[in-house]
C-alpha positions as CSV (number, residue, x, y, z in Angstrom):
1,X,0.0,0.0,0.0
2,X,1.5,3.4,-0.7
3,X,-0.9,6.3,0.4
4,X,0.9,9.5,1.2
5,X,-1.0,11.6,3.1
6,X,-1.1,15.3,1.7
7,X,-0.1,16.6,5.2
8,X,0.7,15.9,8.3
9,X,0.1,17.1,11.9
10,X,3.0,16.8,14.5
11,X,2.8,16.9,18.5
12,X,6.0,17.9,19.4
13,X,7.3,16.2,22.7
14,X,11.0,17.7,23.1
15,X,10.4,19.8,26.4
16,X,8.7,17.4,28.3
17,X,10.4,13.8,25.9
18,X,13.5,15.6,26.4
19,X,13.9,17.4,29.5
20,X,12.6,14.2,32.1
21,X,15.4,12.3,30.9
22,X,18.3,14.8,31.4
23,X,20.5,13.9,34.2
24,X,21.5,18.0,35.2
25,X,18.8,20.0,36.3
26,X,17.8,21.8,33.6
27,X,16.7,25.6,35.0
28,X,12.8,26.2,34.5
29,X,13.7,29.4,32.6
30,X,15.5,27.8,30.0
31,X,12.9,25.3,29.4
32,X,10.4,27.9,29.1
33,X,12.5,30.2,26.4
34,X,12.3,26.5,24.5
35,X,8.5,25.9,24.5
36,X,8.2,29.9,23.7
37,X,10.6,29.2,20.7
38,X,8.9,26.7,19.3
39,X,5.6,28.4,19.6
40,X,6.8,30.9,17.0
41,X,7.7,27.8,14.0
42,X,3.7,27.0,13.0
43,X,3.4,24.1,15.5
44,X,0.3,23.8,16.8
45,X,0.5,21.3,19.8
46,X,3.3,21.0,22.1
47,X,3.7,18.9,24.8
48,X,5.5,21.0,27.5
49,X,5.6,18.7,30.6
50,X,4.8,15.7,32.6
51,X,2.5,15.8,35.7
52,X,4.6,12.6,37.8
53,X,6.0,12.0,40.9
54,X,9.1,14.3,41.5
55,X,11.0,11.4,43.1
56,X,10.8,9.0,40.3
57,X,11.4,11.9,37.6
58,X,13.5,14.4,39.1
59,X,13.2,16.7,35.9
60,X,9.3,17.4,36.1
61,X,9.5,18.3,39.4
62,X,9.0,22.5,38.0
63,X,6.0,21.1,36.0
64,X,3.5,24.1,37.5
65,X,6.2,26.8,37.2
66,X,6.7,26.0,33.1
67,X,3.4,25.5,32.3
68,X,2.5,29.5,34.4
69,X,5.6,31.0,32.4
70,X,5.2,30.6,28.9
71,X,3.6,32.9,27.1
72,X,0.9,31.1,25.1
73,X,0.7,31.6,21.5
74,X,-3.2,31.6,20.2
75,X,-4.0,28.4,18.1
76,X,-1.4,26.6,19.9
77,X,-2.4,23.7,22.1
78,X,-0.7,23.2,25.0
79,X,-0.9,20.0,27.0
80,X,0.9,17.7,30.2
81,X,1.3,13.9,30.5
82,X,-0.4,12.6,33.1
83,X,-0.3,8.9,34.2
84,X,-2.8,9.0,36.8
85,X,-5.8,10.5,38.3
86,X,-3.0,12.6,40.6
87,X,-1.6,14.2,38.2
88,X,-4.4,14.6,35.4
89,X,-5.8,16.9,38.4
90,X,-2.3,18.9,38.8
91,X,-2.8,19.4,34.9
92,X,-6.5,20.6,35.4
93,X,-5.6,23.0,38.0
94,X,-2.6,24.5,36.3
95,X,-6.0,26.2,34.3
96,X,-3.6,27.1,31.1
97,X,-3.7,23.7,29.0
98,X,-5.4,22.4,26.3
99,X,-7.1,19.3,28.1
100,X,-7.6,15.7,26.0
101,X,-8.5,12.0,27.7
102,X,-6.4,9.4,26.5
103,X,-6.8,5.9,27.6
104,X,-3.5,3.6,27.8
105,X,-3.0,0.2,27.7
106,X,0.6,-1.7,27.8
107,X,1.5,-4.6,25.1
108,X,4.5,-5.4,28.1
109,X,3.4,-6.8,31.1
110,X,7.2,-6.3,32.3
111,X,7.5,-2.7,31.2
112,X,3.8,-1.6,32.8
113,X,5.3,-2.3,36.0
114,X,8.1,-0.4,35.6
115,X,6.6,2.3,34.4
116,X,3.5,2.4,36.5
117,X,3.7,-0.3,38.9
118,X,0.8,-1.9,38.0
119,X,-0.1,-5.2,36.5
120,X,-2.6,-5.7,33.0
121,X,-5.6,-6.4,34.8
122,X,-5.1,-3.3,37.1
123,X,-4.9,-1.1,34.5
124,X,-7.8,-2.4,32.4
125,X,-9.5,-1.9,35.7
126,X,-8.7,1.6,36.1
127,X,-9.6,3.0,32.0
128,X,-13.6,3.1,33.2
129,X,-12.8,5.3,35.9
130,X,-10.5,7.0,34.3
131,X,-13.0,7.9,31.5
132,X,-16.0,9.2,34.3
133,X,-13.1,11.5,36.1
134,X,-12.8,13.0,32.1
135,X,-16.6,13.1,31.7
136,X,-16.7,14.4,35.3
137,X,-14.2,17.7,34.2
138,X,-15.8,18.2,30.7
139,X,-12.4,17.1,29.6
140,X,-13.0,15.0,25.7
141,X,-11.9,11.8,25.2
142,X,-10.3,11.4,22.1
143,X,-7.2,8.8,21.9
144,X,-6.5,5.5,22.3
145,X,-2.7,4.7,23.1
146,X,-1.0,1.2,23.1
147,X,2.4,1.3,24.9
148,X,5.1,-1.1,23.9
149,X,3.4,-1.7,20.3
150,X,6.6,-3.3,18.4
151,X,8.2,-4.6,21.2
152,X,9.7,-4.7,24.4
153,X,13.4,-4.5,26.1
154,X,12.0,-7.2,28.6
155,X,9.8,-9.1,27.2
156,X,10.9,-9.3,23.3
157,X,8.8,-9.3,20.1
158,X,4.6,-8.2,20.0
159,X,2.0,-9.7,18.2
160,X,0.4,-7.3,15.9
161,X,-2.6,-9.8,16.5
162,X,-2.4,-8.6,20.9
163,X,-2.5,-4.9,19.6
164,X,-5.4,-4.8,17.9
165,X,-6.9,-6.8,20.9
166,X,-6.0,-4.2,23.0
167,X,-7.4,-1.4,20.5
168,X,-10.8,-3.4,20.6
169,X,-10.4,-3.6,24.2
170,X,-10.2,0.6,24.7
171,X,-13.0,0.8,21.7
172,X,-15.1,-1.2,23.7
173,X,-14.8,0.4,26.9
174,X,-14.6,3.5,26.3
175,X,-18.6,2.7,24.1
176,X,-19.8,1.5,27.3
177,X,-19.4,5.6,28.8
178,X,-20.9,6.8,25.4
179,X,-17.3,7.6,23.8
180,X,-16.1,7.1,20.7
181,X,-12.4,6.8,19.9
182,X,-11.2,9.0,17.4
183,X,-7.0,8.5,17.2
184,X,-5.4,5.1,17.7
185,X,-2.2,6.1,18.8
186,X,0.9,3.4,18.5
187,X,4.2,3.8,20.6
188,X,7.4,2.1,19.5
189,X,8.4,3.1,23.1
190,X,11.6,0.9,23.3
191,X,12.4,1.2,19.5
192,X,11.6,-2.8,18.3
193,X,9.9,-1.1,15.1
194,X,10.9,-1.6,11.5
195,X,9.4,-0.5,8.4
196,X,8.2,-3.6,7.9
197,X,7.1,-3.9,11.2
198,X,5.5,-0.4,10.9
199,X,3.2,-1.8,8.0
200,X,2.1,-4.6,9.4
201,X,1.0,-3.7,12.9
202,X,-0.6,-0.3,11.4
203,X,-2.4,-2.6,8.4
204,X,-3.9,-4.7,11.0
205,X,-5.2,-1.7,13.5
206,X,-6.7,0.1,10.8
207,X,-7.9,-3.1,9.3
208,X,-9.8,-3.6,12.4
209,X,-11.2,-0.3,12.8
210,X,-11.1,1.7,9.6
211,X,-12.7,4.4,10.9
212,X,-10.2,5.7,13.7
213,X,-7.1,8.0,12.4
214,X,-3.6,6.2,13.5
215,X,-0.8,8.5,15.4
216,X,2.6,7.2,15.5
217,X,5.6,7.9,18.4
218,X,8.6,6.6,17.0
219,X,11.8,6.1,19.1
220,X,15.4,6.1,17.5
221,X,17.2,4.8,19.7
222,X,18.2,2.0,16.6
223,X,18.5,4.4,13.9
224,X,15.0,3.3,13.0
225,X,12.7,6.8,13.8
226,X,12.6,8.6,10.2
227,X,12.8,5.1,8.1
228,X,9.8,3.9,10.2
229,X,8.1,7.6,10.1
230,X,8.5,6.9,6.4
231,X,6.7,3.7,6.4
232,X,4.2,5.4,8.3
233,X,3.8,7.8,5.6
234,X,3.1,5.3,2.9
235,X,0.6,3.5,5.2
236,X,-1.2,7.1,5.0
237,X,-0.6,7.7,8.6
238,X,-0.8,11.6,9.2
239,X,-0.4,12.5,12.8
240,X,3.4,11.7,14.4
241,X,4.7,12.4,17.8
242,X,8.6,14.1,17.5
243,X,10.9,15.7,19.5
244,X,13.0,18.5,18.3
245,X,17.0,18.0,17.8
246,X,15.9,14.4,19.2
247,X,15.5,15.3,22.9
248,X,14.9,12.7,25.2
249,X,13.9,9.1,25.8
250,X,11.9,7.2,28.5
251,X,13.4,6.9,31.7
252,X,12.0,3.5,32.3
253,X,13.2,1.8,29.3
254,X,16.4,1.0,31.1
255,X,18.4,1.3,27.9
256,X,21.9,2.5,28.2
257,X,21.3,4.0,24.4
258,X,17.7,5.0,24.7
259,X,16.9,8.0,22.5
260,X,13.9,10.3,22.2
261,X,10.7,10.5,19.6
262,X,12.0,10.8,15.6
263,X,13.6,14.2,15.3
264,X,11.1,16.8,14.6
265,X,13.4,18.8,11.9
266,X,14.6,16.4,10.6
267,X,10.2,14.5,9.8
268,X,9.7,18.5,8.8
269,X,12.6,18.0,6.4
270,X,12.0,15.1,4.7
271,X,8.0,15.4,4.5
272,X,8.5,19.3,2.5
273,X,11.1,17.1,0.5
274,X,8.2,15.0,-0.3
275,X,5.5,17.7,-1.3
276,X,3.8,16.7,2.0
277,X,2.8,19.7,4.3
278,X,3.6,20.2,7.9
279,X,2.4,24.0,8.2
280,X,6.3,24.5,9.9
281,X,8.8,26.9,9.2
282,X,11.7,24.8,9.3
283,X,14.1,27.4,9.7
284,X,12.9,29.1,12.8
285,X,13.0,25.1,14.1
286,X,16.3,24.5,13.3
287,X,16.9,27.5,15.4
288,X,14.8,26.0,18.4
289,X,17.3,22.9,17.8
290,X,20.1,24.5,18.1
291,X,19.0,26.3,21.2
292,X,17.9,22.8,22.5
293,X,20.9,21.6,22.3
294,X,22.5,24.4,24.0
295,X,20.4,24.0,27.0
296,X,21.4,20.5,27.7
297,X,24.9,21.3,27.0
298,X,25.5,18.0,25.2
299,X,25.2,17.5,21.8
300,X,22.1,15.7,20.0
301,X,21.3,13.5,17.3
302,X,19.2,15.9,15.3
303,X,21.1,15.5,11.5
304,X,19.3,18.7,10.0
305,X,20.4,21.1,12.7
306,X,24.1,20.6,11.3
307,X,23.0,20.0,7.7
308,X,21.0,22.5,6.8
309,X,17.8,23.4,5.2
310,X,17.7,22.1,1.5
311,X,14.9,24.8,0.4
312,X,17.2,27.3,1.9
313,X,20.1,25.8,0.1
314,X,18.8,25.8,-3.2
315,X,17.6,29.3,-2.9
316,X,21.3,30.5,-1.7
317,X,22.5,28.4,-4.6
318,X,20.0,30.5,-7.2
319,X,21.5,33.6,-5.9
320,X,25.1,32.9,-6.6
321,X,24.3,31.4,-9.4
C-alpha cells in the first residue's frame, strides 16, 4: 500500500520527551525560552511537561512553574502527560492547557510495571474510571494509546494480533461511557519497530477499525525513527509524535542508548522534500534545535540542525548562481 497523506500534523514532545530524561537540572527558565521558541515555528500542539511523581522523575519536578511561564501563542495547544488520576488533576488546576483524555494500555506486562507499577488487569480496571473523572471535568476523550506496540526491552517481540486486541479492548470500553475513539495512537516506546514492522501492525489496526485516524511515536534509539516515520507515511498515517534536535527518551526503558521520539526537523525536512505539508517553518525550528541543544549542553542526534535546510540551500544556490 503506498498512500501518502497530503499533510501531516505533528505533537511535538522535546520539552517534556526531552527534559525528564536529562540527568542536570535543567533551570525552568530555559525550558520555558524553548517551548516559547517553538511556539513561533507554525506548531500547533506542544507537549511541555509531565505531571509525575518528582522522586521518580526528578526533571518534572518545575511542572507548574513552566506550564505559568510561557507565554501562550493563540491556536497553539498546550498540553501535560499525566499517568494518573493525581496528576491529570495537577494538569487541570494549572488552568492554562489544552485538556484531551487518553486511555493507555501496555502490550508489556514487564514494562507496565516499571513504568506504573501496576499489572494488565489493574490497568484495564482503572480505563472506566479513568473515563467518568474525564466526563466528570468536561475534559474530551479522544485517543487511544497502546504502549510497547513493536516490542519490548523485557519481554521481546509483540504480536500485531495482541495490539489490535488491545485497541478493541479501549474501543469497547470507552462505548460503554458513550465515547467514541477517534485516534489510535501506536508507541514504539523501546524502538523494536521496522518499516516492515511499521506496516504490518498499522495494516492490521486500521484493518480492524477503519474508521479511527492512527498516530505514531517513534523512538530512535536503533536508527530506525525517520525510516519507520517513512513507512508510516506510505501506510497514510498523518499525525506523528517528534521531538526537536531528538530530545529525550523514556526513563523507564532501562536502555543505556535510549533515545527520544523521531527528530522533529529532521520529519519537517524530509516530508516538505516530499510535497507533504507540515504548516512548519523549518528554519525558525532548526533554530529551536540548536538552542535545545545548548540547554542541555551535550550534543544531539538531530542531522538537519548541522546539515542545513535544503529549500534554503537551493535558494542561496539560485542567488550565486
Amino acid at each position: 500500500m503506498n498512500d501518502l497523506p497530503k499533510e501531516i500534523h505533528i505533537k511535538e514532545e522535546g520539552p517534556r520527551e526531552g527534559f525528564q530524561i536529562e540527568s542536570a537540572a535543567i533551570p525552568t527558565s530555559h525550558k520555558i525560552g524553548l517551548v516559547n521558541a517553538l511556539s513561533q515555528t507554525g506548531l500547533k500542539h506542544i507537549q511541555i511537561v509531565s505531571f509525575v511523581n518528582p522522586k521518580r522523575v526528578p526533571g518534572m519536578a518545575d511542572a507548574e512553574a513552566v506550564v505559568a511561564g510561557i507565554t501562550p501563542v493563540p491556536g497553539v495547544h498546550y498540553t501535560g502527560l499525566w499517568l494518573n488520576q493525581q496528576g491529570f488533576l495537577r494538569a487541570l488546576e494549572s488552568k492554562r492547557l489544552h485538556m484531551e483524555g487518553k486511555l493507555t494500555l501496555y502490550a508489556s506486562r514487564a514494562f507496565l510495571k516499571r513504568n506504573q507499577n501496576r499489572t494488565p488487569e489493574e490497568q484495564l480496571a482503572a480505563q472506566p474510571d479513568l473515563i467518568r473523572l474525564y466526563q466528570a471535568h468536561d475534559v474530551p476523550i479522544t485517543t487511544g494509546f497502546v504502549t510497547a506496540a513493536f516490542g519490548c526491552n523485557f519481554e521481546g517481540d509483540v504480536d500485531p494480533a495482541y495490539v489490535v486486541e488491545l485497541v478493541g479492548t479501549m474501543r469497547r470500553i470507552a462505548a460503554d461511557q458513550g465515547e467514541d475513539l477517534k485516534i489510535i495512537g501506536l508507541g514504539d516506546t523501546m524502538a523494536w519497530a521496522t518499516p516492515e514492522k511499521i506496516k504490518r501492525v498499522v495494516g492490521a489496526v486500521r484493518g480492524a477499525n477503519p474508521d479511527v485516524a492512527i498516530s505514531l511515536h517513534l523512538h530512535d534509539t536503533r536508527g530506525m525513527g525517520l525510516a519507520n516515520a517513512y513507512a508510516g507515511l506510505e501506510m497514510g498515517v498523518a499525525h506523528f509524535d517528534a521531538a526537536v534536535a531528538g530530545l529525550g527518551g523514556c526513563p523507564f526503558a532501562k536502555h543505556a542508548g535510549a533515545a527520544g521520539n523521531v527528530c522533529t526537523e529532521d520529519l519537517v525536512l524530509m516530508c516538505h522534500e516530499m510535497g507533504i505539508e507540515t504548516g512548519i517553518d523549518l528554519d525558525a525550528l532548526i533554530e529551536c534545535a540548536a538552542m535545545a541543544e545548548q540547554i542541555v549542553g551535550h550534543p544531539l542526534p538531530g542531522k538537519v540542525k548541522t546539515g542545513g535546510n535544503l529549500a534554503a540551500l537551493r535558494s542561496a544556490l539560485r542567488t550565486t548562481a
